[in-house]
N, C-alpha and C positions, 0 to 999 in steps of 0.2 A: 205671574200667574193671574193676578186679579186684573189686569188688562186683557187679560185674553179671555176669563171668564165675563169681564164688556159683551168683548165681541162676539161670545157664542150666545148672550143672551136677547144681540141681535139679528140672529140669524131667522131665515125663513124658517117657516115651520115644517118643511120638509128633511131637515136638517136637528129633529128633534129628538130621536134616538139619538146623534151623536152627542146632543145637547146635552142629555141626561148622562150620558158614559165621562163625558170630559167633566161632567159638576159633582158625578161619583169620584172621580180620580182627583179631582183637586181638593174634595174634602176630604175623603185618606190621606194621600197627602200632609196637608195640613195637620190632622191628627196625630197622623207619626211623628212628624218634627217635635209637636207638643209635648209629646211623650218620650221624646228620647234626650238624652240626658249625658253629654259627656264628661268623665268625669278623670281625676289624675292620681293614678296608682301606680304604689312602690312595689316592688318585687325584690325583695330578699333571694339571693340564688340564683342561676342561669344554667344548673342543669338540667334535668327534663320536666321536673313537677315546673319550675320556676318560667322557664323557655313555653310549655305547651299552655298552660294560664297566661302568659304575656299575649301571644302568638292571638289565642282566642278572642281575649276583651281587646289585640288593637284591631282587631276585622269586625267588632263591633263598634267600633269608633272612638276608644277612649283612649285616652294616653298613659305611654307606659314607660314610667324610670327602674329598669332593673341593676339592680347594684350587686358587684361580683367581688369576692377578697383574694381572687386569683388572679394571676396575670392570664386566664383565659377561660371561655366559656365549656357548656356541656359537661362539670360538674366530673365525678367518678368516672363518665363513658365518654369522657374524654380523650382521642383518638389523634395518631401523629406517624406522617411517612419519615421512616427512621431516615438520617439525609448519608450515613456510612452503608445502609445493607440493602435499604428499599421497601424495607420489610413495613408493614401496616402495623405500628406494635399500640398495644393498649396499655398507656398509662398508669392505670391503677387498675389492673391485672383485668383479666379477659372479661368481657360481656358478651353471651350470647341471647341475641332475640328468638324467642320462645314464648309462643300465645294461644288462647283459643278465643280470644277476641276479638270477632270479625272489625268490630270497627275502628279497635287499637291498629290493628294489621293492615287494613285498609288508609287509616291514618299515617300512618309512618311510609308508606310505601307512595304518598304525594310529595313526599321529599329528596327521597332518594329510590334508588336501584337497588333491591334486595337480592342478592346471590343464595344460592341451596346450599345449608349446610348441617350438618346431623354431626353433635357431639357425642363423642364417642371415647368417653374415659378410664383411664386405664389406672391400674394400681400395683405400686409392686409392696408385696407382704412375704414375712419368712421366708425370703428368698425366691421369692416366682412372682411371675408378673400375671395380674387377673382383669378380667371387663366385671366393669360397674355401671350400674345398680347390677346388684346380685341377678345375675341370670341363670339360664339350664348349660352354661357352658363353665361358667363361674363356678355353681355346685358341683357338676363333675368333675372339673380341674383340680379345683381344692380338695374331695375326696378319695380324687384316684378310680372314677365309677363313670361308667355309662347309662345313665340312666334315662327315659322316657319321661316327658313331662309329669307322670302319673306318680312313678316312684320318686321323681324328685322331690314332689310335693311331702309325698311320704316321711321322705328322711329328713324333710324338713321338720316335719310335726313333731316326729321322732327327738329328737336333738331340742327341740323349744323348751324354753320352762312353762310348763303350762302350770306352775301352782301359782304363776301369778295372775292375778283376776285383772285390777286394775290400773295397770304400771304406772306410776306418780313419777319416777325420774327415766332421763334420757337410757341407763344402764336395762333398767327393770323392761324398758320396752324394746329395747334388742334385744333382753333373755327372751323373752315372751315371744318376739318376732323371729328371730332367726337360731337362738342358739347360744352356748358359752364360745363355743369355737370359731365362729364365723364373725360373732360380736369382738370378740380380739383380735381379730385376723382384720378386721374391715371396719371397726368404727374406735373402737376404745383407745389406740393410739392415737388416731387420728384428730380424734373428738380432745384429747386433752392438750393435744400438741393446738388444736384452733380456737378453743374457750379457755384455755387456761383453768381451769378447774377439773375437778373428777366427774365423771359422765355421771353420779350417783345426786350431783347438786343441780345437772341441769333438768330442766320439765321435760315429758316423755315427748311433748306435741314438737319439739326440735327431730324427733326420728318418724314421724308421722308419714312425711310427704315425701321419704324414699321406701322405694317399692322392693319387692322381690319377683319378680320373672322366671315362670315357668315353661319359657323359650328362648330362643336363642336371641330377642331383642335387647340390640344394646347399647340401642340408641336413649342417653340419658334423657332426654326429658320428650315428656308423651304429649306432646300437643300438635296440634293440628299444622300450627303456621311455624315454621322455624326458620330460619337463613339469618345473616351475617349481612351488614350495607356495604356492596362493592367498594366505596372510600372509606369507609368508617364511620363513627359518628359525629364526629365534630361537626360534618355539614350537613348533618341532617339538623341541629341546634342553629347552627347559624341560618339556617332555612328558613328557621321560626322566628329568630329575630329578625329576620333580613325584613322588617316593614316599618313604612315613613312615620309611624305612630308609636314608636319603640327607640327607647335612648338606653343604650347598653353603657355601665359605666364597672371598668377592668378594676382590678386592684383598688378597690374601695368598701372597706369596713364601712358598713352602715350603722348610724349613729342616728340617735333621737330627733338632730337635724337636718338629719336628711328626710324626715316626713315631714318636713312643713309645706304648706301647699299641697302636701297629698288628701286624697277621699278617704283612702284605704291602705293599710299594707299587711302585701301577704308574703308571711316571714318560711322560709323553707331550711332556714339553719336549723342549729340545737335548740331545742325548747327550752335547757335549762341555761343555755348562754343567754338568752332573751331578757331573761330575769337575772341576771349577772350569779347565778349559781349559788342565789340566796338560801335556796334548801339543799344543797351541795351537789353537786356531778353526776349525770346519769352515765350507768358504765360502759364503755365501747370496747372492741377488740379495735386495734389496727391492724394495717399492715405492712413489711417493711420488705422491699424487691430486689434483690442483689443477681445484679446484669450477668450473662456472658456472652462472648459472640464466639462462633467457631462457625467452619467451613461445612459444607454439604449439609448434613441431615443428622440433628444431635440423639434423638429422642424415639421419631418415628410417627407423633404422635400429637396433638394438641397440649394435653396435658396426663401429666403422669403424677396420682397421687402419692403419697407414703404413710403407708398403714402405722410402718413400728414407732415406737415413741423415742426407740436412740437413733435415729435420724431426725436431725432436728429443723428441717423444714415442713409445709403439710404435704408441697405439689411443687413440681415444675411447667409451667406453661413453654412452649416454644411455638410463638405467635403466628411466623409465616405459615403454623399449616391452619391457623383459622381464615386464611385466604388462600382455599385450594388453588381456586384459578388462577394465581401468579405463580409463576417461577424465579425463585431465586438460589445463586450459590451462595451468596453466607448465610446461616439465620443466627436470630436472638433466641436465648431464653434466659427466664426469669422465675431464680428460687423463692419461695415467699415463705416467708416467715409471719406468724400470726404473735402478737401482746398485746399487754393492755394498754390502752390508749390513756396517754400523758396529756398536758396541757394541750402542748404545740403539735400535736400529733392530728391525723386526719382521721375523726371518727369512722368507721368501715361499719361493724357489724353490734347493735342494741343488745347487751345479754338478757337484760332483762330478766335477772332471777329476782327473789322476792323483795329485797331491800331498795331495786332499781324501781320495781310496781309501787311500790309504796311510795318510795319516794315522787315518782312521775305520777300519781294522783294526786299529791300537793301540786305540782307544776301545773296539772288541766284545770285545775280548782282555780288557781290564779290564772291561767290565761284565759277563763269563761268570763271573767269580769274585765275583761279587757273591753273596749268599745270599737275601736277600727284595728284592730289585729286580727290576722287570722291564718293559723297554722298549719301546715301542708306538708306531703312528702315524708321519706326515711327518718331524717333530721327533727322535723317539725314535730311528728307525731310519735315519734322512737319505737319505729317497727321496722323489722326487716322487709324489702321490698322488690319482687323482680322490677324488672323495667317496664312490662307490661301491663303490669299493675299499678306505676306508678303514672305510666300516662293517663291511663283508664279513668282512675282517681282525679286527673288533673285536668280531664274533658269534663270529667263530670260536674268539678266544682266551677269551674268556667262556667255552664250550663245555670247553673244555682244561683252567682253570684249575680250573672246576667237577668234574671228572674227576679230576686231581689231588688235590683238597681229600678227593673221597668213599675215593681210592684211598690218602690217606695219604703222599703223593708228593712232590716238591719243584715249586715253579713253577717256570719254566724263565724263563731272563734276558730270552729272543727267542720270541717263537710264528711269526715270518716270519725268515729270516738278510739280514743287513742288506747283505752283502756282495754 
């Protein structure tokens, strides 16, 4: 560059617009180099918070050692062509992609091929089989009535507890919301058979963000973008790593020495495994999947919930029909059983009742004095999270961290408060 900036400075003077353009471009140039800063970061995780923060800071040039304690990448939405049925089956139980985030939607869809697909769940209670979220086919079924969206609403108000003002637990805000009959029919086994406690211990904001439908929609969840990735998700994660600035490393417990030589690390396990459970265990449900295979068509259905509490599973998933577009004669399905998660067990779902809050304010309190830590994802921040929401969160801290690096700045411990 500075041989060539010679030669333009002896150019004719008719040649002096381009003179100026190429002494603008070469001190940009030169500027940005200046300022740009490669640096070597550890990544805890290779599911999708772990994979879409890699993915990002190596396209901005820095180096990235992700360390996984599975024998493979992409985390829970970890996806495998069954090699006996053919079937696309989901590992640790179904993930459906669901968003209203153009740019998460947009993101993921540079990876792979998204197919249409609209979940549509079923439940069997007291002996009859219903569509969920509660809709105008669901009310009429279960009361034996024909009713118009107007009157349904009616019998709904009808049937609600309205002497409760302000429902504090999970129970109090289905009285409130739907009713004594519909709350046992459709959440109270269900809820005890999946949390393991009484619906009366958990917070009402767990019944929040299911709806009741005063038509005949029954398609579970209301967002804009929805489908299923033609192969699955595993390659849509190896997509993210698949870059020359990215060392994936399988089956490796990260340990205090494996950040040496690192800038940074962003941890996306358990918060409270970080600090080795020095304030004791934040509490998880799992979950535990018992296979079967059989011929034609078991179910009819994606997934089939179970309302009553003496049936001792929540749901049966049968996977091939979460990949309409294929045909096959045998399928899988898989009963799932919800506990509280053990040692060795695979955290699934944060309860988060008061004892878990409290205790997880001790853990953010230690991990804010951390100096190159910094916490991310379900795991990290001990919140339940769609996948949408967890990419969203993981573009965005990407964004931040890159901000940070150009500004000279410190990473921050949290890019979402966990609290």
């Amino acid at each position: 560059m500075d041989q060539l900036l010679f030669s333009i400075l002896n150019w004719q003077p008719q040649y002096k617009d381009l003179e100026m353009i190429i002494l603008h471009a070469w001190a940009w140039e030169k500027n940005k180099s200046q300022k740009k800063v490669n640096m070597n970061f550890s990544i805890v995780g290779a599911g999708f918070t772990g994979a879409v923060l890699a993915h990002q800071l190596a396209e901005a040039g820095h180096s990235i050692d992700v360390f996984e304690s599975r024998d493979h990448i992409a985390g829970n939405c970890y996806s495998e062509r069954d090699q006996k049925t053919g079937v696309m089956l989901h590992k640790y139980g179904p993930h459906i992609f669901h968003t209203d985030n153009e740019e998460v939607w947009s993101f993921v869809n540079q990876f792979t091929e998204f197919m249409p697909f609209v979940n549509r769940v079923k439940t069997t209670s007291q002996g009859g089989v219903f569509s969920l979220p509660i809709n105008l086919h669901t009310i009429n079924q279960y009361f034996g009535k024909t009713l118009n969206p107007a009157e349904a609403e009616a019998i709904i108000q009808s049937v609600a507890d309205n002497s409760i003002d302000e429902p504090q637990s999970f129970e109090e805000q289905a009285m409130k919301f739907v009713g004594k009959d519909l709350y046992e029919a459709f959440f109270k086994g269900y809820t005890i058979k999946q949390w393991g406690v009484s619906p009366t211990e958990l917070p009402a904001s767990i019944l929040k963000r299911l709806p009741v439908r005063f038509n005949y929609d029954d398609n579970y969840f209301n967002h804009k973008y929805q489908g299923m990735p033609k192969e699955g998700y595993t390659p849509i994660v190896e997509a993210l790593l698949n870059h020359e600035n990215i060392t994936v490393k399988l089956n490796t417990l990260f340990k205090a020495e494996n950040a040496q030589g690192s800038d940074h690390v962003f941890y996306t396990g358990p918060i409270d495994s970080w600090f080795n459970y020095k304030e004791g265990r934040l509490g998880y449900r799992t979950l535990d999947f018992v296979r079967e295979d059989h011929d034609g068509d078991y179910q009819g259905c994606a997934v089939m919930n179970y309302g009553d509490k003496e049936v001792p599973y929540t749901r049966i998933s049968e996977h091939k029909h979460f990949a309409p577009w294929e045909q096959h004669d045998k399928t899988v399905v898989f009963k799932e059983y919800s506990r509280s998660c053990e040692e060795k067990d695979i955290p699934y779902y944060p309860i988060r009742l008061v004892s878990e809050k409290a205790m997880l304010n001790k853990y953010v309190e230690k991990a804010k004095k951390q100096t190159k830590v910094s916490f991310l994802g379900r795991l990290g921040t001990y919140r339940y999270l769609d996948m949408d929401t967890t990419i969203a969160e993981s573009l965005a801290a990407s964004k931040h961290v890159l901000e940070k690096i150009n500004d000279n700045q410190r990473i921050p411990a949290f890019f979402i408060d966990p609290i």
